[in-house]
C-alpha positions in Angstrom: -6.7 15.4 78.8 -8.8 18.8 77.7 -9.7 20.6 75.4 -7.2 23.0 74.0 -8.2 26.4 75.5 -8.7 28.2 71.8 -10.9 25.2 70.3 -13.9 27.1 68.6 -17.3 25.9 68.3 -19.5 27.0 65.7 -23.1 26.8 66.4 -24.5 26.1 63.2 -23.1 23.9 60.6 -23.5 26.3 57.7 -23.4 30.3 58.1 -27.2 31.8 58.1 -27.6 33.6 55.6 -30.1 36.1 55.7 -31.6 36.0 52.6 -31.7 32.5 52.5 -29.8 31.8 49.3 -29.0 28.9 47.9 -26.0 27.6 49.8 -22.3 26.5 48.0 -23.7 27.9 44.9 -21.1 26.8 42.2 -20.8 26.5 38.3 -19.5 23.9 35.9 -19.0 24.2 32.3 -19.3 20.7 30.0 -16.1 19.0 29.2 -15.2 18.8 25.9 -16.0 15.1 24.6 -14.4 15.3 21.4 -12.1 18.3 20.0 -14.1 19.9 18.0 -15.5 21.1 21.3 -13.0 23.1 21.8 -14.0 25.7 19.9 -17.4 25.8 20.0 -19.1 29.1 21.1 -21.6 27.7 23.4 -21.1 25.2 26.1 -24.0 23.5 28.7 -23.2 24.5 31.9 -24.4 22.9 35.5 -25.3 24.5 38.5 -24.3 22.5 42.0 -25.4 23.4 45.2 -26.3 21.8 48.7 -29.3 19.9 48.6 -32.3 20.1 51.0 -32.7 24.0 49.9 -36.0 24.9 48.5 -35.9 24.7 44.7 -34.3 27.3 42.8 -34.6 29.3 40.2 -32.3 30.6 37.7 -31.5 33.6 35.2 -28.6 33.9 32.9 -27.4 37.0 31.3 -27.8 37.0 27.8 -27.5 39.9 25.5 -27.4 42.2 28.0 -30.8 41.0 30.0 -31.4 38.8 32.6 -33.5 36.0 31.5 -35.1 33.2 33.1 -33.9 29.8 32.3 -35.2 27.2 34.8 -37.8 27.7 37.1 -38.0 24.3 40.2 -34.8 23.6 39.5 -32.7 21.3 41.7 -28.7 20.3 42.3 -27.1 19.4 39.3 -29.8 21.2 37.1 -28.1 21.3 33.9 -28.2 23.8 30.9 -29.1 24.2 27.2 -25.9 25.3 25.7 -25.4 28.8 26.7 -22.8 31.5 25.4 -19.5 30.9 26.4 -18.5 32.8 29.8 -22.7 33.2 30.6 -23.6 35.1 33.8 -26.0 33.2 36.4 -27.6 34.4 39.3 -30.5 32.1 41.3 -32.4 32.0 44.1 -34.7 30.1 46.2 -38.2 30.1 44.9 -40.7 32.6 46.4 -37.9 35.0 47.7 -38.5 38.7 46.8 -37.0 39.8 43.6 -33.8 41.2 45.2 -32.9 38.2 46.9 -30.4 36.9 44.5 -27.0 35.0 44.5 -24.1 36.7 43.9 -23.0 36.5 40.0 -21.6 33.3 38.9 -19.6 32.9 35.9 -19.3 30.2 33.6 -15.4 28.8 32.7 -14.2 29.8 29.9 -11.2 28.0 30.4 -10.3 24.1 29.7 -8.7 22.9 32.5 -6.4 19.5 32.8 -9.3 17.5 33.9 -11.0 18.3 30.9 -8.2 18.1 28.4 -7.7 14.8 29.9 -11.2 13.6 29.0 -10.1 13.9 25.4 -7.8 11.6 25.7 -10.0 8.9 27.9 -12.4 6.5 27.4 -15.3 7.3 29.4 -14.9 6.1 33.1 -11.5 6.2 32.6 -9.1 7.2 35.6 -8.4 11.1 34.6 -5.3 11.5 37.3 -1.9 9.5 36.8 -1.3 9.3 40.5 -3.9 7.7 42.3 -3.2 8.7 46.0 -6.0 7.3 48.6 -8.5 4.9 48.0 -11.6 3.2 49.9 -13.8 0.4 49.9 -17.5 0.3 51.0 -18.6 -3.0 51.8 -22.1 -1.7 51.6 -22.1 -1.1 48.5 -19.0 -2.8 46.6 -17.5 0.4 45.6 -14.1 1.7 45.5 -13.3 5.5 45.9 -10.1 6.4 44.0 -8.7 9.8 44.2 -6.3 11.9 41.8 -4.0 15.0 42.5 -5.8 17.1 39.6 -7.7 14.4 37.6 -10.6 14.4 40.4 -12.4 11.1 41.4 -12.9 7.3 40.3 -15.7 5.5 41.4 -15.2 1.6 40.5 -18.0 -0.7 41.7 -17.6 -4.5 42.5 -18.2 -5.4 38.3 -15.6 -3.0 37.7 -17.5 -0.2 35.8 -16.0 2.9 36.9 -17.4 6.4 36.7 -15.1 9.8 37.0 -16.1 12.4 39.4 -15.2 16.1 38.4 -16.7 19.8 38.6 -19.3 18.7 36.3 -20.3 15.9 38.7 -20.2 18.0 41.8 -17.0 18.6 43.5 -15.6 21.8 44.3 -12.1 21.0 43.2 -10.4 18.1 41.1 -7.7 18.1 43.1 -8.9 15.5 45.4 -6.7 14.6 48.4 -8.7 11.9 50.6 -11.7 9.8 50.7 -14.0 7.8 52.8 -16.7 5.8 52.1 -18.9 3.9 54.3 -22.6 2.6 54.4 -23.3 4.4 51.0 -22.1 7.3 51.9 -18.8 9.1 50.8 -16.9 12.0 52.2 -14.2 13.6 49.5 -11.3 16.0 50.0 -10.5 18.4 48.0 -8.0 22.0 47.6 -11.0 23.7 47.7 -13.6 22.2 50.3 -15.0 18.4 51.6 -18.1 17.0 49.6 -20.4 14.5 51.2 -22.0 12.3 48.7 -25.4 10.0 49.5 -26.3 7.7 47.5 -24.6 8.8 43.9 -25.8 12.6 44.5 -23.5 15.2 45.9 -25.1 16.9 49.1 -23.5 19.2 51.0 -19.8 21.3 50.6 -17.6 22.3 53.0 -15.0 25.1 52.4 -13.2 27.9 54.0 -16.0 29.7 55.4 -17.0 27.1 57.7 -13.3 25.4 58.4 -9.8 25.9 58.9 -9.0 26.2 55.8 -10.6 25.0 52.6 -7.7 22.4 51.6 -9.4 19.6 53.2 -6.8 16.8 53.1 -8.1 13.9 55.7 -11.5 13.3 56.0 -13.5 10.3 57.8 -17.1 9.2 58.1 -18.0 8.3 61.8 -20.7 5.5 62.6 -22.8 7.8 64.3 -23.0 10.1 61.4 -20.3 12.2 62.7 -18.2 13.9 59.5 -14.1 14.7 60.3 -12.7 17.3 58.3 -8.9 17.1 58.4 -7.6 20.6 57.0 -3.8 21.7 56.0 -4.7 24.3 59.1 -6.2 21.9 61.8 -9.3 19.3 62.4 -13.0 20.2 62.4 -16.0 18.0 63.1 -19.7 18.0 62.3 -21.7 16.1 65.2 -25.8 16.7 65.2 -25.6 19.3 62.9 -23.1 21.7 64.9 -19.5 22.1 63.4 -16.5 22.4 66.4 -13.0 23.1 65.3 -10.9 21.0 67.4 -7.2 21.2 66.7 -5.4 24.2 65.4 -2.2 24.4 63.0 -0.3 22.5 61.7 -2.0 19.8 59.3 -3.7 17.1 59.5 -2.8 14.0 58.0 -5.0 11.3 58.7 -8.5 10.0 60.4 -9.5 7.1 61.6 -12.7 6.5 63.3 -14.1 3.9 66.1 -17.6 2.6 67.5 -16.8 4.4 70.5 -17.4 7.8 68.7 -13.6 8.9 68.9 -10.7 9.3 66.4 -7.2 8.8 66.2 -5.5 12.0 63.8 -2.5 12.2 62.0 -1.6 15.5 64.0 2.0 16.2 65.3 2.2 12.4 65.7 -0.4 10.2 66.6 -3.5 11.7 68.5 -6.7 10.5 70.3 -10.0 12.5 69.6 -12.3 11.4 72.3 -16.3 12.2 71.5 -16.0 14.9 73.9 -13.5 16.5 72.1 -10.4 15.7 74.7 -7.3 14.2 73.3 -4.5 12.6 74.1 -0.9 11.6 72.7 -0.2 8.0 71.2 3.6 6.7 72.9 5.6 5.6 70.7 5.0 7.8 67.7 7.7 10.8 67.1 5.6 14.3 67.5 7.5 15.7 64.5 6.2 12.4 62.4 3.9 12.2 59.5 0.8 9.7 60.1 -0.8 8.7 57.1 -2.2 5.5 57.9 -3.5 3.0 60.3 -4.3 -0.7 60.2 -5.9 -2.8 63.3 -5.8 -6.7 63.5 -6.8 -7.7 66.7 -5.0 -6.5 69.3 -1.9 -5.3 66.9 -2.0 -1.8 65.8 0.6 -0.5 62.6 1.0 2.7 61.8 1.9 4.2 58.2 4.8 7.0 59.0 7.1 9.0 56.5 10.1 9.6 58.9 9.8 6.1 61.7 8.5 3.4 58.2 5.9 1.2 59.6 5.8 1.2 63.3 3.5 -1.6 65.1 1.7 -0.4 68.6 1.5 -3.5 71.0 -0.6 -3.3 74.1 2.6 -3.8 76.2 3.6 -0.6 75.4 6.5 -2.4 73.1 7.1 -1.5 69.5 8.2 -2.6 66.3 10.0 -0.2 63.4 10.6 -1.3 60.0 12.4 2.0 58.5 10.5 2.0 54.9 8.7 5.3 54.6 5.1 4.3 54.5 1.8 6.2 53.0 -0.8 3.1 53.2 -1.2 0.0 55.0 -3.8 -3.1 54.7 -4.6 -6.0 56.3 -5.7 -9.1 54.1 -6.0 -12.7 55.3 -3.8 -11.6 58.4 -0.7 -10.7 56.2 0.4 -6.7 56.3 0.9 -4.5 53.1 2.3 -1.4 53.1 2.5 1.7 50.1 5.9 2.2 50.6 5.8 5.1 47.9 8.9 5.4 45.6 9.6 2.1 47.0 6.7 0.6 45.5 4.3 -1.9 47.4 5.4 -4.4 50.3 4.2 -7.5 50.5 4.3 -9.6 53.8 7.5 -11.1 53.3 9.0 -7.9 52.8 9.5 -8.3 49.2 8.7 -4.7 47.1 6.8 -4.7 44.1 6.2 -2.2 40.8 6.0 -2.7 37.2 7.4 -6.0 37.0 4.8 -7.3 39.3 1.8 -5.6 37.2 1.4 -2.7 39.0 0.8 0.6 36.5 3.0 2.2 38.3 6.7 2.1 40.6 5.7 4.6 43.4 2.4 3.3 45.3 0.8 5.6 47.5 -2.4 3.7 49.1 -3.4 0.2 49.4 -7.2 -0.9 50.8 -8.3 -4.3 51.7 -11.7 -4.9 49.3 -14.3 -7.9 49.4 -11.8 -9.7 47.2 -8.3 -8.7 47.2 -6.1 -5.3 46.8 -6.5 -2.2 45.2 -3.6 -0.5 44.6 -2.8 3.7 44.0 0.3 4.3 42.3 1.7 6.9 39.7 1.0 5.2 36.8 -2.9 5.1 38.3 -5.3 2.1 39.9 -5.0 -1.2 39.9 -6.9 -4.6 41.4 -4.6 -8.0 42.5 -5.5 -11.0 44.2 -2.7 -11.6 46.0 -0.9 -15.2 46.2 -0.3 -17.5 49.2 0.9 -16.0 52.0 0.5 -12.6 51.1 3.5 -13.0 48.7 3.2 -11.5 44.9 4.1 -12.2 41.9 1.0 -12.6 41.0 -0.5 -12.7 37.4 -3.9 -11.5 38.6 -3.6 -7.9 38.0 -6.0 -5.5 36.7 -6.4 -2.2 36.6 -9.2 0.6 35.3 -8.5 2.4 32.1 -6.4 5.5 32.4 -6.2 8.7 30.3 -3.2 8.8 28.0 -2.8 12.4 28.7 -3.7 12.3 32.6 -4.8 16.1 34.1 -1.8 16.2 36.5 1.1 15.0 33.6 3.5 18.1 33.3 3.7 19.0 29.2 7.4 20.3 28.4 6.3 20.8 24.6 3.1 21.2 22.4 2.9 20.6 18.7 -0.8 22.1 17.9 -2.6 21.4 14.6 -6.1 22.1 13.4 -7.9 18.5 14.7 -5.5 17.6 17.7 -2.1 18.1 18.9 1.0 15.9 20.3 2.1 16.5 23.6 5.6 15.7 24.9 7.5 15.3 28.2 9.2 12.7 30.4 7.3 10.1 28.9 7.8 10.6 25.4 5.0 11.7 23.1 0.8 11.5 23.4 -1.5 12.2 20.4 -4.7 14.0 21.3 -6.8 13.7 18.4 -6.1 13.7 14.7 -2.4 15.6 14.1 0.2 14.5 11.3 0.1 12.3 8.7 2.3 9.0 10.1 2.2 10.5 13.3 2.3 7.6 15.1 5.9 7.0 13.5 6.7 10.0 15.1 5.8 9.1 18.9 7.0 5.8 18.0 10.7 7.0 16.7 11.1 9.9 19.4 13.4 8.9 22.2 12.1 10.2 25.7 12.3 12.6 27.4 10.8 15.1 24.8 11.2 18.8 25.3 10.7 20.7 21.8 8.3 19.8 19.3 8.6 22.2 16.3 6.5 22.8 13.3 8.8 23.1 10.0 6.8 24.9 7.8 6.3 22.2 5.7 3.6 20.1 7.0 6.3 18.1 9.3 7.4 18.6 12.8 10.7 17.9 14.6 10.7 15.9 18.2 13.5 17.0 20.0 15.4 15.2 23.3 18.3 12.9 23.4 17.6 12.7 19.6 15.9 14.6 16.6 13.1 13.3 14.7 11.8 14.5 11.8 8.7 13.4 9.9 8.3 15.3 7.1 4.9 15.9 5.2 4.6 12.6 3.3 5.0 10.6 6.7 8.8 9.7 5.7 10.7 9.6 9.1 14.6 10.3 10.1 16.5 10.4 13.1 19.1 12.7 14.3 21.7 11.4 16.4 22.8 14.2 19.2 25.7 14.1 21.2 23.4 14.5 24.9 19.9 15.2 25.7 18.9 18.2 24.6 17.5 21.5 26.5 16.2 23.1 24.1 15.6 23.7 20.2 14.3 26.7 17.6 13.9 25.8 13.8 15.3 28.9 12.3 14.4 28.7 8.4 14.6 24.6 7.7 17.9 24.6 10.0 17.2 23.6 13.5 19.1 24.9 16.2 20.0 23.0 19.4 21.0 23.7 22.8 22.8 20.6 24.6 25.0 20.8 27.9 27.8 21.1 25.6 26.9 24.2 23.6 24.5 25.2 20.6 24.6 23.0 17.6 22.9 23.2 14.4 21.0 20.0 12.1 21.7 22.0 8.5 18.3 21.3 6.1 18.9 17.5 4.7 21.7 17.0 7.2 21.4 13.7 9.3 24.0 15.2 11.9 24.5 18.0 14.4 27.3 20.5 13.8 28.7 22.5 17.3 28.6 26.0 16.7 29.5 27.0 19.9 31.0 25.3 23.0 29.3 26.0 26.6 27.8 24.5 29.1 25.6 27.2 30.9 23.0 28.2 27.8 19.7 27.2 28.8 17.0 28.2 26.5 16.6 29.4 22.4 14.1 31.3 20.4 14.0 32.0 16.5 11.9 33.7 14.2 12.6 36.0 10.8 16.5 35.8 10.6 17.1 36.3 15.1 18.1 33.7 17.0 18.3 34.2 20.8 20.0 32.0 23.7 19.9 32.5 27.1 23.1 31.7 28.9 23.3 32.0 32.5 20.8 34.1 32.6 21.7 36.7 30.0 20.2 37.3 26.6 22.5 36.5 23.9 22.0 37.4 20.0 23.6 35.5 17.5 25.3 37.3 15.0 27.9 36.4 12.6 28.9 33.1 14.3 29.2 34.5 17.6 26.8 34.6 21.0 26.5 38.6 21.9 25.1 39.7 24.6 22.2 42.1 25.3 22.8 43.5 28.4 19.5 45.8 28.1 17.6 42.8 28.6 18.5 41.9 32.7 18.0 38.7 34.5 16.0 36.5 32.0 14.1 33.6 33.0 12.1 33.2 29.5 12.1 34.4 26.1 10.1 34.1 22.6 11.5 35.5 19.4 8.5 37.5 18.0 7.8 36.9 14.5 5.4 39.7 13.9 7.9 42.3 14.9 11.4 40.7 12.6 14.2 41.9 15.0 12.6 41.6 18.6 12.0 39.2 21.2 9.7 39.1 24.5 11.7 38.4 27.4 10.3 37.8 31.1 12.8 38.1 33.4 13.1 38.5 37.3 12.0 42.3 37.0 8.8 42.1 34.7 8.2 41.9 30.9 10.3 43.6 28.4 10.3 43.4 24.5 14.3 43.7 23.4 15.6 44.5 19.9 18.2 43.2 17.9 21.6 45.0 17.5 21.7 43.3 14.0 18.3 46.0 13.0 19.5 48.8 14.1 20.3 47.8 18.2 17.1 49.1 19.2 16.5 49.7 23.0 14.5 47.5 25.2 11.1 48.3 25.6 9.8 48.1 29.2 6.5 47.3 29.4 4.2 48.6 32.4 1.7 45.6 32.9 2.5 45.0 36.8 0.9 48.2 38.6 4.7 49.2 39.1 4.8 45.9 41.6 8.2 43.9 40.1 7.2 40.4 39.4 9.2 37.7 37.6 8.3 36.1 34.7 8.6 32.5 34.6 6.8 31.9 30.6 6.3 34.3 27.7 5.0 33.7 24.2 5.0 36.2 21.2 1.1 36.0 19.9 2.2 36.4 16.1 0.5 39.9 16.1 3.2 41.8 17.6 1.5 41.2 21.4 2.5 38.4 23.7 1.0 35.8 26.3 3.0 35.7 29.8 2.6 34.3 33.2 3.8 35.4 36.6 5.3 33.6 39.3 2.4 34.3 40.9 0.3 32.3 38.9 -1.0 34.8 37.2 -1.7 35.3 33.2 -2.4 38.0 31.2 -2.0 38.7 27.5 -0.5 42.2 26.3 -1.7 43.3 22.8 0.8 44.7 20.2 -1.0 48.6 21.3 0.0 47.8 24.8 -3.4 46.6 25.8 -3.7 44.5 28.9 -6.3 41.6 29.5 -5.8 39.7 33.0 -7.4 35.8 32.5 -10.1 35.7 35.5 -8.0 32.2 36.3 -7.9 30.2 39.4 -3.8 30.8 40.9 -2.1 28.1 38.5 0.8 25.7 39.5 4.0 27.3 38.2 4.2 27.8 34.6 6.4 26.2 32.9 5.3 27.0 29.5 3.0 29.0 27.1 1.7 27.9 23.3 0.0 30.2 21.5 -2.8 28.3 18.9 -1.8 28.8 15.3 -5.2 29.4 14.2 -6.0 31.7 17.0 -3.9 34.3 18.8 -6.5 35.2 21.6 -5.8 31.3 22.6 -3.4 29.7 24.5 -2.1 26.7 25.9 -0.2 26.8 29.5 2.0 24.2 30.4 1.7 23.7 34.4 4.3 21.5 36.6 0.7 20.0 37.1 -1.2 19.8 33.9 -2.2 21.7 31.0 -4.9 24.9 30.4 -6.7 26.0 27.1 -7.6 29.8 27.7 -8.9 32.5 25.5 -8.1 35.8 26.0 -11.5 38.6 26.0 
């Protein structure tokens, strides 16, 4: 064994910077607590950066000045509330006046982790799917991770604490975990964190690794730090970072006393402490590790492609052909996360929500002082498993979870002055205080949910395989619908539906649904004034006098929102940009292409008409701006969003907006 010829050893663990600034300088606006925070104007933010600097200090810009705000301060010095979007600069104290950081600005934005603590108790997981998970028997705490709803720290009473921007990490989408003699080691798309003793210390990101989408990471006994990346494996020994293995990912660390590693790299590898490595037999090259578990002399290993596949020191092995992301070892009896699957118990017997579990799909499984926790996609849960390593068991429990968790896709908003509801797959979630009766209507909607319509009235519609209506006195009816719907527009107090059979209508008063139009390729509706636009296969189609016409100005259109401003004309995003089409019923007015891309074509997954003749829109690049009715252009200074599904412009405000993610939701206010 060797070292690979283009392994790269950096000398220093962080980058010297020459005017010794403060180092992973980063900024962290307060989550809302309750929703009046929303729309507050000033917000306390947090500044986070490694400790063991000298102190800093720190100057916001407000009203066009740069003014002094903390003076000593240390990691995690927090804020009185400042302007929303403040400028902050800092630097180490006793550096000459020039020396500062670059500009840092405060989120304006609400992102899912934070909409998600509106709809938590506090301590409360944040994420639905809980994906790795370890115990310190130091300590007696368990490390819970979330694809977007950052970190859960449980300790051994079961109090639990959620770690987000606000608490230190770089990202809340948190990939792995590792904790071990008090301290902890976290994961995330944007860097590693070490944590000692409750108090983030030290960030790792892209300038210093592979890349910064750490996604393995493991605490060695000698105080060595593993940094598993999506672009290869780094390690931090005596304060000097080596890069060890190259591309492609890796998926997995496990350290021994002997200063080594076996990685989750193109199979199974061993990482001696001098760097060498070797190839595990037995374990497929093209294979996904994700998990080991040792008893005695027996060694499993957690693959996606080979299941469970148990290492003997014979050379022999053993293949049980369930995919596998987690294995544990309790009492002598084998678990395994056997993901959609669910969890397998010894005898082979697989377990969900029947057994207790929050969730079908389990995705980790760690041994603690006293029996299992469990991460599935329903979120975290504690058993004591029974004899044998068999379950049922009726000793389940599991940590609070957010009833609107940060990585839940939204397919429809209904937004109101103290709260909102939001639907999907799951039905309907109230986020503060919405409709009168509302809970009749989450009760009487049938999931999945994908429309959720004001009428006008002071009532809403809840649209999927059925309508509901609750009108404004709370009095609820249902709708029966002859499949689940796509889509639905309320055009005056008729609502308009698109099923896979064709567009029907529910007339005002009318407890059924009339077919207006057989087909089986219309996809998505928009109303407003007296137009009504479908999209069918891709084309724009008006209706007019009973019939579906098409618009052929419009091109390839992969959104579209009727703009009630502007009686007549719709926004459509399409696969070549943005364009604003009018109706052959005023006048056939030509489509208006609009010039918002620097002349680069650019589809246009989500548009939404503002209500003052401008419009909200993403790009499939991730992208969002919002384009005022004078043709005005204002990019969101955003991180690159999941794709958009989605966009909801507030009511009350036209410069906000609401985008629906395939992983969560944003609040964002246009400058």
């Amino acid at each position: 064994m060797s070292l690979l010829p283009w392994a790269v050893l950096v000398l220093a663990a962080r980058a010297a910077d020459p005017w010794e600034r403060p180092d992973h300088l980063r900024v962290a606006a307060e989550p809302p607590r309750v929703w009046r925070d929303l729309d507050a104007r000033k917000r306390r933010v947090r500044l986070w950066w490694d400790a063991g600097d000298a102190p800093v200090e720190i100057q916001a810009l407000i009203r066009g000045r740069w003014r002094t705000v903390a003076q000593d301060a240390e990691p995690g010095w927090t804020s009185d509330p400042l302007p929303l979007g403040v400028a902050l600069r800092a630097r180490r104290e006793g550096q000459p006046p020039g020396r500062w950081s670059p500009v840092l600005t405060a989120p304006t934005a609400f992102g899912p982790t934070d909409l998600a603590g509106l709809a938590a108790e506090p301590g409360a997981v944040l994420g639905a799917r809980v994906g790795q998970l370890s115990f310190d028997p130091a300590t007696g705490d368990t490390w819970a991770t979330t694809l977007g709803g950052g970190a859960l720290q449980v300790t051994e009473a079961g109090e639990s604490r959620a770690w987000t921007a606000w608490e230190g990490l770089p990202d809340g989408f948190v990939i792995d975990v590792h904790a071990r003699e008090g301290e902890v080691l976290l994961g995330t798309g944007q860097g590693a964190l070490l944590v000692v003793e409750g108090q983030p210390v030290r960030v790792w990101d892209a300038a210093e690794l592979p890349s910064s989408h750490v996604q393995a990471v493991a605490l060695g006994p000698d105080g060595t730090r593993w940094l598993g990346t999506d672009a290869g494996l780094a390690r931090e020994q005596a304060g000097a970072l080596a890069t060890l293995l190259g591309p492609p990912g890796v998926y997995s660390i496990h350290t021994d006393t002997r200063g080594g590693a076996w990685v989750g790299w193109e199979g199974l590898r061993r990482v001696e402490p001098d760097g060498t490595r070797g190839v595990l037999p037995g374990i497929d090259s093209d294979s996904h590790v994700y998990d080991l578990a040792f008893s005695g002399e027996r060694l499993w290993v957690a693959t996606e492609e080979q299941g469970v596949v148990e290492l003997r020191p014979d050379g022999a092995r053993e293949v049980v052909g369930l995919p596998a992301y987690g294995l544990a070892v309790r009492d002598g009896a084998l678990w395994a996360a056997a993901g959609v699957d669910g969890l397998r118990d010894a005898g082979g017997r697989l377990h969900g929500r029947e057994s207790g579990l929050p969730g079908d799909t389990v995705w980790s499984v760690e041994p603690g002082r006293v029996g299992l926790w469990v991460g599935t996609d329903g979120g975290l849960a504690w058993l004591r498993p029974g004899a044998g390593g068999m379950l049922p068991t009726s000793d389940v429990w599991a940590p609070p979870r957010s009833r609107w968790p940060a990585d839940a896709r939204a397919d429809a908003l209904l937004l109101r002055k103290n709260g909102l509801v939001v639907g999907g797959d799951a039905g309907l979630t109230r986020v503060g205080n919405v409709l009168r009766d509302g809970d009749d209507l989450i009760v009487g909607a049938r999931q999945p949910v994908v429309a959720l319509l004001a009428d006008g009235h002071g009532g809403a519609w809840a649209v999927g395989p059925g309508a509901v209506h609750l009108d404004r006195r709370g009095d609820l009816r249902l709708v029966e619908l002859p499949g689940v719907a796509r889509d639905a527009a309320l055009l005056g107090d008729d609502l308009y539906v698109v099923l896979p059979s064709g567009l029907h209508r529910v007339a005002a008063g009318s407890e059924r649904a009339e077919l207006l139009t057989a087909a089986d390729d219309l996809t998505r509706i928009s109303a407003a004034g007296a137009g009504l636009w479908v999209v069918q296969s891709g084309r724009l189609m008006e209706w007019i006098d009973g019939a579906l016409i098409p618009v052929p100005a419009a091109g390839q259109v992969l959104s579209v929102s009727a703009d009630p401003a502007q009686p007549g004309h719709v926004w459509v995003g399409g696969l070549a940009g943005l364009r604003r089409v009018g109706s052959r019923a005023s006048g056939g007015a030509l489509p208006v292409e609009i010039p918002v891309l620097d002349d680069v074509i650019a589809a246009i997954p989500a548009v939404a008409a503002d209500g003052e003749g401008g419009v909200w829109f993403a790009t499939g690049g991730g992208r969002v701006a919002r384009l005022g009715v004078d043709l005005s252009l204002h990019w969101l200074d955003l991180p690159v969003l999941p794709a958009v599904v989605g966009i909801d412009v507030d009511p009350r405000d036209p410069s906000v907006a609401w985008l629906r993610t395939v992983r969560g939701t944003w609040r964002v206010r246009a400058p």
